[in-house]
N, C-alpha and C positions, 0 to 999 in steps of 0.2 A: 078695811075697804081696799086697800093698796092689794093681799092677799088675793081677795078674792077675784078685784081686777088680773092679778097676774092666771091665775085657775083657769079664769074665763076665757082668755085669750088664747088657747088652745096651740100651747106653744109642743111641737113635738119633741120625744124623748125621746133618745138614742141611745142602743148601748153599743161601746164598744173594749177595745182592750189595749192596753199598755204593758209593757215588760215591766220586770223588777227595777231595773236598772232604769228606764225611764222614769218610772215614778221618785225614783232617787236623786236623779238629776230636778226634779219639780216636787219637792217636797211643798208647796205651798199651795195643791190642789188636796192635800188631806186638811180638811177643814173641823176634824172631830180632834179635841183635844186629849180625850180618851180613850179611844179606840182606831185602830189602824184599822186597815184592807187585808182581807186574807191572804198571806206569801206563799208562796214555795211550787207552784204550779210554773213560773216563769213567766207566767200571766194573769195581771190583774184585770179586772173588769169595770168599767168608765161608765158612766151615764151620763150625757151633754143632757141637757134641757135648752132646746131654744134651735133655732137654724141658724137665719141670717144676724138676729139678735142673742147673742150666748147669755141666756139666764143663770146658766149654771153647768161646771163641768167636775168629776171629780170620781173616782175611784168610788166603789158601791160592789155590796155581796147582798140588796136586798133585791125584795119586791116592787117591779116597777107600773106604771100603766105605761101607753104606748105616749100619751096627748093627758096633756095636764088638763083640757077638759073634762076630762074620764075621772077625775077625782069628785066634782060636782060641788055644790055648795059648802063652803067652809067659814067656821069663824075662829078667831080667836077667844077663848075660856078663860085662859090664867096667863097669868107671866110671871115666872118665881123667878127670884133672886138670890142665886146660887152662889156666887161669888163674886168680886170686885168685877170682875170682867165677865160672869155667865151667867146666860138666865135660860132658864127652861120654858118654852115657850108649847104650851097646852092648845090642843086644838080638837074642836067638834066637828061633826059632819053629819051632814041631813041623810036620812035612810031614802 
């Protein structure tokens, strides 16, 4: 429920970019334990989620929507328990 209230609130998304060396200086925006940001351009690329309320900000080389509305109905499926501290978190979406 919490999810989909946040979906629905149609919070916008933003890309933007960071250097290497910033993102060095704030290592605690890479939030993937496994997997970094692509280097070596001298520019990383950001996606904030949120404006006045920051949902969410953080280094990204994927596909975005513009407005988290635009994702549309969601729920949570599964939640695996991956380890002491990680879980994979499975999600569906209405056609």
């Amino acid at each position: 429920a919490g999810l989909a209230r946040l979906v629905a609130a149609a919070h916008r998304v933003t890309v933007g970019a960071i250097t290497d060396e910033e993102l060095d200086a704030q290592p605690e925006l890479v939030k993937s334990m496994s997997v970094q940001p692509p280097r070596g351009s001298g520019r990383i690329r950001t996606i904030r989620v949120g404006d006045a309320e920051l949902i969410d900000y953080q280094p990204c080389g994927g596909t975005h929507v513009a407005n988290t509305c635009e994702i549309g109905a969601v729920v949570v499926t599964k939640i695996e328990k991956k380890s002491a501290t990680t879980r994979r978190v499975v999600l569906g979406f209405a056609a």
